[in-house]
DOKOLMI-87050 format. One record per atom (N, C-alpha, C): residue in one letter; z, x, y. Coordinates in steps of 0.1 Angstrom, whole numbers, padded with zeros to 4 digits, always signed. Atoms other than C-alpha are relative to their C-alpha. Layout:
BEGIN
AZXY;...
***
This chain:
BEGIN
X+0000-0013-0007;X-0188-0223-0366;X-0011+0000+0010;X+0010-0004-0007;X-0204-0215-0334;X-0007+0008+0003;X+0007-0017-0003;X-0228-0189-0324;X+0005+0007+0011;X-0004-0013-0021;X-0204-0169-0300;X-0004+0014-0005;X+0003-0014+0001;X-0219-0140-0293;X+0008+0013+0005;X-0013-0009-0002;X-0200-0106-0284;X-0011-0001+0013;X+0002-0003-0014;X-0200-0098-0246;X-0011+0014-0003;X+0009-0015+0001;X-0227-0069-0239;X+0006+0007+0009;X-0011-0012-0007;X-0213-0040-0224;X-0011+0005+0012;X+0014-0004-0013;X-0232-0026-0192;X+0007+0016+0000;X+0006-0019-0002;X-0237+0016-0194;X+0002+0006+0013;X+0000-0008-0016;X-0234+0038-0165;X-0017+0001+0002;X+0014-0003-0004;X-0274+0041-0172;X-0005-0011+0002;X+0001+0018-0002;X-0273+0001-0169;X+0002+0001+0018;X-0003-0001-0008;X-0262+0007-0137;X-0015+0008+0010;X+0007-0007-0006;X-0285+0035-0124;X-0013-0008+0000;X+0014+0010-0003;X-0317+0011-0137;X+0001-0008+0008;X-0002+0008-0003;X-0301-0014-0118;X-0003+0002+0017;X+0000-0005-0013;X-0300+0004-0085;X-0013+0005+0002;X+0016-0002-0003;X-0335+0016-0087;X-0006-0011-0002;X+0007+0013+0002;X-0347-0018-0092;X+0000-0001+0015;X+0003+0002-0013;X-0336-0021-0059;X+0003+0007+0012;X+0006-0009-0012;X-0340+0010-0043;X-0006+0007-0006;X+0011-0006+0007;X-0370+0020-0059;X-0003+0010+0010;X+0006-0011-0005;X-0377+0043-0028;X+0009+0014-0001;X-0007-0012+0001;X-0351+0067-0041;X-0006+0002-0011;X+0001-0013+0016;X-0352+0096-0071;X+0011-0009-0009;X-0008+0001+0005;X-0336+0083-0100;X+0011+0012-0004;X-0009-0008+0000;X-0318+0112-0100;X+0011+0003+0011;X-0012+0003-0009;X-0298+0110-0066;X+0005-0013+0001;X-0004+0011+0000;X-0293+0077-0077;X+0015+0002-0012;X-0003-0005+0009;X-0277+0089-0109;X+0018+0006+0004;X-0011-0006-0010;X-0253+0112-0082;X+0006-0008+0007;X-0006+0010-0006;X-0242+0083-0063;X+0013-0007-0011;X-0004+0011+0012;X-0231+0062-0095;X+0010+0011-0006;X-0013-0009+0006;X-0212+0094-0106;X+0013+0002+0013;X-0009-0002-0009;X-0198+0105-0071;X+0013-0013+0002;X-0007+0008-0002;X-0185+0067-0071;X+0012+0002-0013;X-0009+0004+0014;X-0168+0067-0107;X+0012+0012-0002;X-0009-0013+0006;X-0152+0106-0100;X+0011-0005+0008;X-0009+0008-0013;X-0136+0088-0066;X+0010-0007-0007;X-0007+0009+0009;X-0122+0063-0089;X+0010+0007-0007;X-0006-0003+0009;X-0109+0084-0115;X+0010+0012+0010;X-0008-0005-0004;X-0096+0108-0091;X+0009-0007+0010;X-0013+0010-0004;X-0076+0081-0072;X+0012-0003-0009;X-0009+0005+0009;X-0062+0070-0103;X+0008+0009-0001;X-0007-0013+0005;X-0052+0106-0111;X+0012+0001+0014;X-0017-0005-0010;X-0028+0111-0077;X+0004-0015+0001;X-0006+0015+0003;X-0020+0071-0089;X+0003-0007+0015;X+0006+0006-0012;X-0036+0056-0060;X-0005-0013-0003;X+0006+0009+0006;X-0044+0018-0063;X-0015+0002+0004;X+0013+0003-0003;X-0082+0011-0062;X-0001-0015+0002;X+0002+0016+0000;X-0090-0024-0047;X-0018+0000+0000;X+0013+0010-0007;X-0128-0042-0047;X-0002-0010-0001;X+0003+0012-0003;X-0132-0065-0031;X-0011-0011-0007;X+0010+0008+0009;X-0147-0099-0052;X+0004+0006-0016;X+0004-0003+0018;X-0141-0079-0085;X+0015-0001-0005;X-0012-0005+0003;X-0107-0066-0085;X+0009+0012+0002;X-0005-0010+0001;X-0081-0039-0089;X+0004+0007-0009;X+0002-0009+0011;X-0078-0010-0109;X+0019+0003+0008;X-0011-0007-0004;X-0039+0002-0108;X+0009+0008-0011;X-0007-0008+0009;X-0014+0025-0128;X+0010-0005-0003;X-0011+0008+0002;X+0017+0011-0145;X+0006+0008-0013;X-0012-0010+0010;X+0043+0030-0164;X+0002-0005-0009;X-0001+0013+0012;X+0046+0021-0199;X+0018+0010-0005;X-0011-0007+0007;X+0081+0033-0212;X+0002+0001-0011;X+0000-0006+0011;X+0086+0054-0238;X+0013-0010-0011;X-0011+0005+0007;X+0105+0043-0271;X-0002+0004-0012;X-0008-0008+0008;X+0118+0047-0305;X-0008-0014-0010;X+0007+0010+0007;X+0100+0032-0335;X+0003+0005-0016;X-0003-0007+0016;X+0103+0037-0374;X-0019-0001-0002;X+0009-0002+0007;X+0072+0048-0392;X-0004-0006-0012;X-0002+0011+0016;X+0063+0025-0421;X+0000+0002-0007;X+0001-0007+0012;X+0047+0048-0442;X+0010+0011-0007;X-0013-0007+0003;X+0074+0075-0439;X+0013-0003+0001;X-0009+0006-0004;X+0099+0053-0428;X+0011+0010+0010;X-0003-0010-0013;X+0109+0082-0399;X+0003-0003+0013;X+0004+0009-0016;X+0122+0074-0368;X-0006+0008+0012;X+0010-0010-0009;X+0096+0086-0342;X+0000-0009+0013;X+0000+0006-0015;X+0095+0086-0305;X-0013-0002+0008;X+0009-0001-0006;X+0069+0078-0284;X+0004+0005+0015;X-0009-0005-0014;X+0072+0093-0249;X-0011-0007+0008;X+0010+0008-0009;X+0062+0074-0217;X-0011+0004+0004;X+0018-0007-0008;X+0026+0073-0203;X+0002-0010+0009;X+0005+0005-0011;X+0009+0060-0178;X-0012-0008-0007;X+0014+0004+0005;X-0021+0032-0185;X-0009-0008+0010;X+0006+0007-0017;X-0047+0018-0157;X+0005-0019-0008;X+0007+0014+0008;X-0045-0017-0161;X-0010-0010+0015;X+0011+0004-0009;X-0073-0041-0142;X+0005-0012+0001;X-0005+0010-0001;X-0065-0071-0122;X-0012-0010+0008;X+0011+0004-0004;X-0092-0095-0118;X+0002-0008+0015;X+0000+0006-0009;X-0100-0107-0083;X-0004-0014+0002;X+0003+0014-0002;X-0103-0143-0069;X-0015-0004-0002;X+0012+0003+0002;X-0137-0145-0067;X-0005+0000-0019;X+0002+0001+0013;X-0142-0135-0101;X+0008-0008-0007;X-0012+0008+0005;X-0113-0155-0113;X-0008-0016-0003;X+0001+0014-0002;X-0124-0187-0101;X-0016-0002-0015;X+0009+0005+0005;X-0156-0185-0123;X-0002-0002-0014;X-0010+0003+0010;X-0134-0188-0156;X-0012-0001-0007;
***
């Protein structure tokens, strides 16, 4: 067995330290407002299901999942699920290539 470790997850406040590292001549608190203004942009694109591209990283897009018809195990019931919507992320070339 090898020592794989779990990926670490990076914070929105991972972010904010990151940005003051290297723009220390701001407030961490209009920095704070940036890192949100960016993420509402986001979410509110997604909401009128708007793709999001960035460049080097990837795309954020919406994709219809269709509803369907399932039995219940425990009650053995047949229950429906009704369609959603789910983002799904599509990694960009740059990030790709570095597998």
């Amino acid at each position: 067995m090898g020592s794989e470790q779990q990926p670490q997850s990076v914070l929105k406040g991972d972010l904010v330290v990151r940005l003051q590292q290297g723009f220390s001549q701001h407030l961490k608190k209009d920095l704070e407002t940036v890192v949100d203004v960016v993420f509402d942009a986001m979410i509110s694109a997604l909401k009128e299901k708007r793709r999001i591209e960035i460049r080097g990283i990837g795309s954020f897009s919406l994709h219809r999942q269709k509803g369907r018809e399932f039995v219940n195990p425990k009650t053995g019931l047949l229950t429906v699920c009704p369609s959603s919507c789910r983002v799904v992320f599509k990694t960009g070339k740059d990030l790709r290539s570095e597998g």
